[in-house]
C-alpha positions as a LaTeX table, in Angstrom:
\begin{tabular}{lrrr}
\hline
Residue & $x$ (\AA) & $y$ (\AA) & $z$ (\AA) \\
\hline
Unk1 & 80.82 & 94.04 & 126.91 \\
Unk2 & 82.65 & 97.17 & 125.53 \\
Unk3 & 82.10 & 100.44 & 126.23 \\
Unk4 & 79.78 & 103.21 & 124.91 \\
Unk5 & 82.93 & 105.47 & 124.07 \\
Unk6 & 84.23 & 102.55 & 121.85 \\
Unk7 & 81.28 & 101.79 & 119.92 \\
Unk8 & 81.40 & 105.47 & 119.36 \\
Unk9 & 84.83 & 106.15 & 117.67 \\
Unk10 & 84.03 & 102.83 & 116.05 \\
Unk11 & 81.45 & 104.90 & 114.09 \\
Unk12 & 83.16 & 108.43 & 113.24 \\
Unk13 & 84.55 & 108.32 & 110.08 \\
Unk14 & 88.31 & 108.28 & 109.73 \\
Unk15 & 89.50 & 111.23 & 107.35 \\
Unk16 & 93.25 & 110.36 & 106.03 \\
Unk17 & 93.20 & 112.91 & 102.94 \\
Unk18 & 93.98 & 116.72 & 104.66 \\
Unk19 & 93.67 & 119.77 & 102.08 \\
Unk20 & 96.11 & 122.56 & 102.67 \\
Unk21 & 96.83 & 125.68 & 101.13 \\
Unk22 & 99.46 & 128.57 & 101.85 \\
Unk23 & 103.15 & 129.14 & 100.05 \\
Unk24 & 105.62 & 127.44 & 99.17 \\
Unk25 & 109.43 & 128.69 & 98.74 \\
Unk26 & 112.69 & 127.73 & 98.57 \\
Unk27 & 115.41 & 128.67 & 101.77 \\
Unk28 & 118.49 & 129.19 & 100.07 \\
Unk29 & 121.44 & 128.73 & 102.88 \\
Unk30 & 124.75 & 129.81 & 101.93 \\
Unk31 & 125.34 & 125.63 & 102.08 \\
Unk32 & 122.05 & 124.51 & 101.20 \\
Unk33 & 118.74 & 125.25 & 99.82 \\
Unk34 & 115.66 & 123.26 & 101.13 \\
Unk35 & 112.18 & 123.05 & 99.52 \\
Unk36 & 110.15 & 124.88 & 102.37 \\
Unk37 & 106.70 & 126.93 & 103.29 \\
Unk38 & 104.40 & 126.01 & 106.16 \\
Unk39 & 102.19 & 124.03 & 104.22 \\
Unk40 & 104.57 & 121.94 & 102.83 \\
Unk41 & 106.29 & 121.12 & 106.52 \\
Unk42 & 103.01 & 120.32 & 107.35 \\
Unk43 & 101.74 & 118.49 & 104.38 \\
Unk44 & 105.81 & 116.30 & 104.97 \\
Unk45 & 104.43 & 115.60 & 108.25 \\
Unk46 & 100.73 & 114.67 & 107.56 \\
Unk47 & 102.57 & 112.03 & 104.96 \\
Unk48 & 104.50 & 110.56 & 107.40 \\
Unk49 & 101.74 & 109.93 & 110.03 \\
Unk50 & 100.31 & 107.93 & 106.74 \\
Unk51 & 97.88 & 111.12 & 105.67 \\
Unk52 & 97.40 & 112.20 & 102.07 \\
Unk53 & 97.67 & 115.28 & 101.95 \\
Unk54 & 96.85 & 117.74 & 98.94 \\
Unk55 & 98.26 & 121.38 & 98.51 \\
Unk56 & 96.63 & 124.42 & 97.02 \\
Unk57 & 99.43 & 126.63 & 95.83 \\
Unk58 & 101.20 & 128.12 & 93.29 \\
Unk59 & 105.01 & 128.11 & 91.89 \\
Unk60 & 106.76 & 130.02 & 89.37 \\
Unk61 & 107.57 & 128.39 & 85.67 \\
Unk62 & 111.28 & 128.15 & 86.88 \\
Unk63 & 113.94 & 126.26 & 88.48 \\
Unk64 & 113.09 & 126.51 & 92.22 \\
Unk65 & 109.37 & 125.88 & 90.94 \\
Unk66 & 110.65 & 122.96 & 89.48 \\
Unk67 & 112.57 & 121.91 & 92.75 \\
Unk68 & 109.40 & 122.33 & 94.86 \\
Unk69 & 107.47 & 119.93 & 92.89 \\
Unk70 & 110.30 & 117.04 & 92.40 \\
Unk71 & 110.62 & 117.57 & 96.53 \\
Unk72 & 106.30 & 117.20 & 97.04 \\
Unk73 & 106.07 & 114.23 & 94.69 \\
Unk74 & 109.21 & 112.24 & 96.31 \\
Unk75 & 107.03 & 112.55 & 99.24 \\
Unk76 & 103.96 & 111.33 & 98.03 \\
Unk77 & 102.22 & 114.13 & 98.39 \\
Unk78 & 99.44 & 115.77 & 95.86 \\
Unk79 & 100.16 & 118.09 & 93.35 \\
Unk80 & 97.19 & 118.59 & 91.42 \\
Unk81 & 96.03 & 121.66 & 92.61 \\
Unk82 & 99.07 & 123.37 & 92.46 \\
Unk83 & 98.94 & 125.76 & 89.72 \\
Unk84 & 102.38 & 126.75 & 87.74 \\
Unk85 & 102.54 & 130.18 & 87.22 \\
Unk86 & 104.83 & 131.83 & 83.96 \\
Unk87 & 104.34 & 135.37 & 84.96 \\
Unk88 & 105.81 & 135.29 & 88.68 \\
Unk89 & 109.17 & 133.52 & 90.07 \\
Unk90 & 108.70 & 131.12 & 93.04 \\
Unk91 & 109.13 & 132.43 & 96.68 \\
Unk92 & 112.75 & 132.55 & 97.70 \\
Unk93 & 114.28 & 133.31 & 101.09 \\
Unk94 & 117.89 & 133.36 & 101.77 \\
Unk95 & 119.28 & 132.89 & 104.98 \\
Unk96 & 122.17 & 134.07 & 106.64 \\
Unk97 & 123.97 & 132.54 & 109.70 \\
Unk98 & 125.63 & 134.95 & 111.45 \\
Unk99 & 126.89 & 133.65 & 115.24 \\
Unk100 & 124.12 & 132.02 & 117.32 \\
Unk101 & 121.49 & 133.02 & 115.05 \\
Unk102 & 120.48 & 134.21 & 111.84 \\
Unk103 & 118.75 & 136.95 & 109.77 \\
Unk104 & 116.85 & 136.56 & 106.04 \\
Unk105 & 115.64 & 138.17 & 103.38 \\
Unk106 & 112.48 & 137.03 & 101.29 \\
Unk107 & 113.20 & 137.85 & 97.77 \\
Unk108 & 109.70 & 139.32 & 95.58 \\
Unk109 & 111.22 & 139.09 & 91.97 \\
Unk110 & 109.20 & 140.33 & 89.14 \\
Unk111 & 106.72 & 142.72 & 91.34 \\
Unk112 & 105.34 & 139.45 & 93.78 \\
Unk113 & 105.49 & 135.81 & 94.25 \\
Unk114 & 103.50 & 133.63 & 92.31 \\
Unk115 & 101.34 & 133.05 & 95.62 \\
\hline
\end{tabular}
């Protein structure tokens, strides 16, 4: 006989496709630069447990825009509802390492982000 608490996650639905939304940037290390942004840590994640995520965002028409995408799609995640923007650069933050920690600056080029 099973339990009443097993025939009821039998019956709730399991959701594997997660919608996020928030910005996306490039971390530009003096070394490195990493496609980055909460949502897209998450979304890495989410893909990894299996989950589909999709992203609501927006990039600029330029190279780190370009970057951003090329890093979501090699992960499998969705990029349709990411909208390409031509009239504001992509979020960029560059970091610098100084001793045991480090200090940044988020660049706004043009007036804003595209987010």
């Amino acid at each position: 006989m099973t339990s009443p608490s097993i025939k009821l996650q039998e019956k709730i639905p399991r959701a594997d496709r997660v919608l996020l939304f928030g910005e996306l940037l490039i971390d530009d290390f003096v070394y490195q630069r990493l496609a980055d942004g909460a949502p897209f840590n998450v979304a890495r994640h989410l893909r990894a447990f299996g989950l589909h995520p999709s992203l609501i965002s927006r990039v600029g028409d330029d190279t780190d825009g370009d970057e951003l995408m090329a890093a979501l799609d090699g992960f499998g995640i969705d990029i349709a509802w990411i909208q390409i923007d031509s009239n504001f650069q992509t979020g960029n933050v560059r970091i610098h390492m100084q001793g045991n920690g480090h200090t940044f600056e988020i660049f706004i080029i043009r007036h804003m982000t595209s987010f």
